[in-house]
C-alpha positions, 0 to 999 in steps of 0.5 A: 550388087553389094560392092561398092562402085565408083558409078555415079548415081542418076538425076532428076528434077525435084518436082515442077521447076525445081533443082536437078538432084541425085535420085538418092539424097543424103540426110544428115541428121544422124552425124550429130544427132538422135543416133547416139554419139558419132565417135569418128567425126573424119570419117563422117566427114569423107562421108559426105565428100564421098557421097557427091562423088558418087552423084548424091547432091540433096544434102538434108539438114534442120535446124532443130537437129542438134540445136543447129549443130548440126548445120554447122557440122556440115557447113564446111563442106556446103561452103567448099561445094556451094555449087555442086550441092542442093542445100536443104534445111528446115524450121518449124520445131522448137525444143527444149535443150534439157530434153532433147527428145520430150516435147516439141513446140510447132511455129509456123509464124511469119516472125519466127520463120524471119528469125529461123532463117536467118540462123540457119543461114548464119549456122551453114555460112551460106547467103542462100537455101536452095530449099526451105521446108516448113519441117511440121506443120501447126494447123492454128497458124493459117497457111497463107502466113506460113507460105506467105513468109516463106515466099517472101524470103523467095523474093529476097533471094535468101531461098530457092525453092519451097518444101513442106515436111508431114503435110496432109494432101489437102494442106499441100494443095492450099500451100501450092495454091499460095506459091509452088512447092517443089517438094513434100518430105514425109516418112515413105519405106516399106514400114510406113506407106500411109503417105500413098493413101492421098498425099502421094496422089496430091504431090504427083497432080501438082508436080512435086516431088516426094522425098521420103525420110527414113526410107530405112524404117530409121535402120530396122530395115537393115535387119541390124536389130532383133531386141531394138530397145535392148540394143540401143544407147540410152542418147539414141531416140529410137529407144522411144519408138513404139517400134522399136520397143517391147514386143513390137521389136520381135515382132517387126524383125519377123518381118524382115524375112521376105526382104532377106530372101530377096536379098540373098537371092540377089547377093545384095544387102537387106538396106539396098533392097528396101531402098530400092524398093523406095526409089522404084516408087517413082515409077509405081506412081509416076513422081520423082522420088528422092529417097534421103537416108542417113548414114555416117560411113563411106561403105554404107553410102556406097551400099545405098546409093547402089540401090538405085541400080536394082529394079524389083520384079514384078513377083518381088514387089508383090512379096514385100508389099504384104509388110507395112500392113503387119508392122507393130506399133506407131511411126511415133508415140504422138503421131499428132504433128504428121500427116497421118494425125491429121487426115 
């Protein structure tokens, strides 16, 4: 299951009246951003034309990644495919230059998601989004603001579909109330399974779909790290990960151990197992789920987009579900601005 193949990966239609996607998304972020430096910027490229061959269509992007720089790395090849591709971005973070990875303010406001639009739009060179998410949420800003401008730029043909990014279920169900949201992204893997406590039930009661970001554990579950924090540039984020720090890394690469037997057992790679692990949630819950890892390299999404011919049987997903309850450390130092900060 590890040798790359030319098959094409299967669709679904993310959430109720939305796009018909790959069951597997690629996420961007990592090509210019928070992963170290990409030193061969032409392979990332073949990376993405190589991902739509393979079936992938969500291309996941932000405008706080890279200070837009990213939106623009990829901008060509939206623009060469327009119409072949799901084009998502978000707004909601503003961060200060100087200190990429320090604090973050949250806007949720109507001027500001007019303006945040707007650049992206520019960034991408495109005339439209097929889906806009607000990346985090701001609770002193009423959701009827947010969705409201959201819905407007909906009516204005400047976006297609809706998405909200770490909302809580209760907030994804006053959003929906407003207008319909085709999907919630938020962090979903075998590290972090808070999401299935209520959002996921929230999502599958109203028909949208979930798209889970760093399916990966943000890579620990390719077992490529034992001492993390020791094995990572000083530009990587990940270096600030509870996670990924002090103890914690030794403790949470013990856990990968079910997953390598699993693995090894079925001559796969440990990422194509913990993604098909993700993807087969769909039918353990009954949404569509549209896992969205990050990679920069041909061979890798080659890897990934394989999982999504694996189903885990009855005994090995019994074997991977004791791991999130053991993971050491926090998704994120300040877990305020998720949806688990906030139920």
């Amino acid at each position: 299951m590890s040798d790359s193949t030319n098959e094409t990966i299967a669709t679904v239609g993310l959430g109720t009246g939305g796009p018909e996607v790959g069951v597997q998304g690629l996420g961007c972020m990592g090509m210019s951003w928070a992963y170290g430096p990409t030193h061969d910027e032409t392979e990332a490229r073949a990376t993405l034309e190589r991902a739509l061959e393979l079936g992938v269509t969500l291309f996941d992007t932000a405008d706080v990644y890279g200070f837009g720089r990213n939106e623009e790395f990829i901008s060509p090849f939206v623009r060469a495919n327009r119409d072949r591709i799901t084009l998502a971005t978000k707004f909601a973070i503003e961060r200060d230059e100087s200190d990429p990875y320090g604090r973050q303010r949250i806007r949720n406001d109507r001027p500001y998601i007019r303006q945040a639009v707007e650049g992206s739009l520019r960034r991408l060179g495109v005339d439209h989004i097929d889906l806009y998410y607000m990346h985090r949420r701001n609770p002193e800003v009423p959701l009827e603001e947010s969705i409201g401008a959201m819905a407007e730029l909906v009516a204005e043909g400047k976006v297609k579909h809706l998405g909200l990014s770490e909302v809580t279920a209760n907030e994804l169900r006053a959003a929906h109330a407003v207008h319909p949201i085709a999907a919630v992204q938020s962090e979903w893997s075998l590290f972090s399974r808070d999401i299935e406590e209520s959002v996921v039930g929230a999502a599958r009661e109203l028909g949208v779909a979930l798209v889970p970001y760093s399916p990966l554990g943000r890579g620990f579950l390719t077992g490529s790290f034992v001492q993390a924090e020791q094995e990572l540039g000083e530009d990587d984020f990940r270096r600030r990960q509870p996670r990924f720090t002090g103890d914690n890394a030794a403790a949470n690469a013990a856990l990968l151990e079910p997953l390598r037997k699993i693995a090894e057992a079925r001559g796969a790679t440990l990422a194509q197992i913990a993604l098909a692990w993700v993807q087969q949630q769909a039918q353990v819950h009954g949404l569509a789920v549209v896992p969205i890892p990050g990679t920069r390299t041909r061979a890798r999404i080659e890897q990934n987009t394989g999982a999504t011919r694996i189903e885990l049987s009855a005994d090995e997903l019994a074997a991977l579900e004791p791991i999130a309850g053991q993971v050491a450390g926090a998704r994120y130092a300040d877990m305020s601005a998720t949806s688990a900060g906030r139920e």
